[in-house]
N, C-alpha and C positions, 0 to 999 in steps of 0.2 A: 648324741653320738648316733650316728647310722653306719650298718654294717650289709654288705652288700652280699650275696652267696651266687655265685654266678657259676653254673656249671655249662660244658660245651658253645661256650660263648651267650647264653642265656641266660636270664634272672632265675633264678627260683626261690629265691626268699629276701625278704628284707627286712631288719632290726631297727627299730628307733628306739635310744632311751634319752629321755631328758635328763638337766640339767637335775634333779629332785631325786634318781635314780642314782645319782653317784656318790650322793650321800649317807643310803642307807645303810646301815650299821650289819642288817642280816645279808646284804647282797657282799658285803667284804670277806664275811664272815663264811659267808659260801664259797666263793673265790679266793678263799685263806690268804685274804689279804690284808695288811697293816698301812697305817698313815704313811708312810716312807713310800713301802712299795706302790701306794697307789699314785701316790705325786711323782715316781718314778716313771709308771708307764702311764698318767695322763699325756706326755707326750705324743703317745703310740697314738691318740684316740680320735679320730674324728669328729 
């Protein structure tokens, strides 16, 4: 997934997480997220 931060038509930041990253247990866990919700907004994801 990469996530692009673009302010005044400009880059300023850019996120990459792999495919190893959406499985972790503590990053759901942070994100108060559950199996549902997350198969919910893998849609959202790029």
């Amino acid at each position: 997934m990469r996530q692009f931060v673009e302010r005044d038509g400009t880059w300023v930041g850019l996120l990459f997480r792999g495919p190893a990253a959406l499985k972790l247990k503590d990053r759901k866990k942070w994100l108060g997220s559950n199996s549902a919700m997350a198969a919910e907004r893998l849609k959202l994801e790029v």
